[in-house]
C-alpha positions as CSV (number, residue, x, y, z in Angstrom):
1,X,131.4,88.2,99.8
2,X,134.3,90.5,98.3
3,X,131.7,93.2,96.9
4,X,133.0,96.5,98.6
5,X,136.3,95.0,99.6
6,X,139.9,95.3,97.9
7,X,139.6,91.9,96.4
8,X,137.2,93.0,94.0
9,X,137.6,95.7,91.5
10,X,135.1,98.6,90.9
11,X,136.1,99.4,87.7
12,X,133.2,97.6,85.3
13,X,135.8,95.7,83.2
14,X,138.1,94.7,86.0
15,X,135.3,93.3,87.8
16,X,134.6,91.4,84.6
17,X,138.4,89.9,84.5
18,X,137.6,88.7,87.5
19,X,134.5,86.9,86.8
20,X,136.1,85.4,83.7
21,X,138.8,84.0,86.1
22,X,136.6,82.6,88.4
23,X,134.1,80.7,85.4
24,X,137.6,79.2,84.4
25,X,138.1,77.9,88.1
26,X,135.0,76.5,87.8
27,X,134.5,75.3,84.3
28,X,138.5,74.8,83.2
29,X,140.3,74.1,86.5
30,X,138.1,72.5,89.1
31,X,137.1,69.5,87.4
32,X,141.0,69.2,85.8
33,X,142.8,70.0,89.0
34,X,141.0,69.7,92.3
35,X,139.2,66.4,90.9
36,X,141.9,64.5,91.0
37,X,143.2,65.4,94.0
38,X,140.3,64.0,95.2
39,X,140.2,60.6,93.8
40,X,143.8,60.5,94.5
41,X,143.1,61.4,98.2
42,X,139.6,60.5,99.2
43,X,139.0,57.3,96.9
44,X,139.9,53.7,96.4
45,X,143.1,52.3,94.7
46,X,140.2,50.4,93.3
47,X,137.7,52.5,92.7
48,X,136.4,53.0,89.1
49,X,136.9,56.6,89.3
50,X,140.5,56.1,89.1
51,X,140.0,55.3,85.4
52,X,139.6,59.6,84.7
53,X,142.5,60.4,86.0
54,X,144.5,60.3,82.3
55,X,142.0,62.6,81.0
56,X,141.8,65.0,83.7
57,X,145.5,65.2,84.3
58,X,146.0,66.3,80.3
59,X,142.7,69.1,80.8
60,X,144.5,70.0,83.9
61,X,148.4,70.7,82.5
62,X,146.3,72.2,79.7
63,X,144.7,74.8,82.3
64,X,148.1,75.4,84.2
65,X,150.0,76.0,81.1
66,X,147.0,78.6,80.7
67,X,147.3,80.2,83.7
68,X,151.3,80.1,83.1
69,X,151.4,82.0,80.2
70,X,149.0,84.5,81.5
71,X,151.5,84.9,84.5
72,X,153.8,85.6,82.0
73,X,152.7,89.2,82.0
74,X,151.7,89.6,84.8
75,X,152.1,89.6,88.7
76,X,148.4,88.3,89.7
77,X,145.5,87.3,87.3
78,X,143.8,91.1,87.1
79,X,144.9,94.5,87.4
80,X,148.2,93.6,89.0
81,X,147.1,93.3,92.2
82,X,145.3,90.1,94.2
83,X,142.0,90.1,94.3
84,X,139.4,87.3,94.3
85,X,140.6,85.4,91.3
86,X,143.8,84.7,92.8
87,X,142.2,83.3,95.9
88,X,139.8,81.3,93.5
89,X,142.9,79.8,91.6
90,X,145.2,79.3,94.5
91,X,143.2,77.3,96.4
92,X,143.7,73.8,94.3
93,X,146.5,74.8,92.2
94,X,149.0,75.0,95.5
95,X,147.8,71.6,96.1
96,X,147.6,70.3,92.2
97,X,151.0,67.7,93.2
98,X,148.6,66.0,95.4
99,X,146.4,64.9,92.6
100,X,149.2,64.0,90.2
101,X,150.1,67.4,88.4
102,X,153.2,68.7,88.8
103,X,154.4,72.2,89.3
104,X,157.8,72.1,88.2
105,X,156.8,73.1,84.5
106,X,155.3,76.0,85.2
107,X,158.0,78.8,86.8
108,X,155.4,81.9,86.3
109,X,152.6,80.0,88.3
110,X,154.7,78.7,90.9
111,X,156.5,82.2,91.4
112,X,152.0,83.3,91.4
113,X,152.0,80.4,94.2
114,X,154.6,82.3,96.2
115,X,153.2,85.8,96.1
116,X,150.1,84.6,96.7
117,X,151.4,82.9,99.6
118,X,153.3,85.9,100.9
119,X,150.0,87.6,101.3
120,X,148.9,88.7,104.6
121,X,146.4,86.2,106.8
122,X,147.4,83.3,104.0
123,X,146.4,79.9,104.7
124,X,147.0,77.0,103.1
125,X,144.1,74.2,102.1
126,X,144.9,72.0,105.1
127,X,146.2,74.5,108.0
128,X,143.6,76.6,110.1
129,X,144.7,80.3,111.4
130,X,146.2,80.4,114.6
131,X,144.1,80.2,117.2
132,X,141.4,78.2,115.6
């Protein structure tokens, strides 16, 4: 859906820095980060599902501290500008609290969480646009 846009790099390699991102959303992240958002959320205080939750919340401060020290050097996560991985990443890590993973450890992906945010027609997981 970003091919031709300016969300997605031309340049071969770029375009590969972003695909790298996005396997770690979906390999690394996902299941570490949005997962227990949704057991937290969407499941039973009962529910045997709740019994993941200590090892998803270690996998997922392991792939925030990732994505922190990658922030380290630089403003978004290819070619110093947003693109497709950001919107990939942003999506559950603004939300990451809600699942039991705090934030406050990680100053380079929060200030990430603001400049992402900052970016024109942002929306956040649970708001629709205006109008809508």
């Amino acid at each position: 859906l970003a091919d031709g846009s300016a969300l997605l790099p031309t340049e071969p390699f770029a375009r590969a820095q972003v695909l790298q991102w996005m396997f770690f959303e979906q390999y690394s992240h996902e299941p570490y980060v949005a997962t227990p958002r949704f057991i937290m959320r969407h499941l039973s205080a009962d529910s045997p599902r709740r019994a993941e939750l200590p090892q998803r919340l270690v996998r997922g401060r392991e792939a925030l501290a990732i994505m922190d020290r990658h922030l380290h050097d630089h403003e978004y996560f290819v070619g110093e500008r947003y693109s497709i991985a950001d919107i990939a990443l942003y999506a559950y890590t603004h939300v990451a609290e809600d699942g039991g993973l705090e934030l406050a450890p990680y100053a380079q992906l929060r200030a990430w969480l603001a400049r992402v945010a900052a970016q024109p027609q942002h929306v956040r997981l649970l708001e629709r646009p205006a109008g809508q």
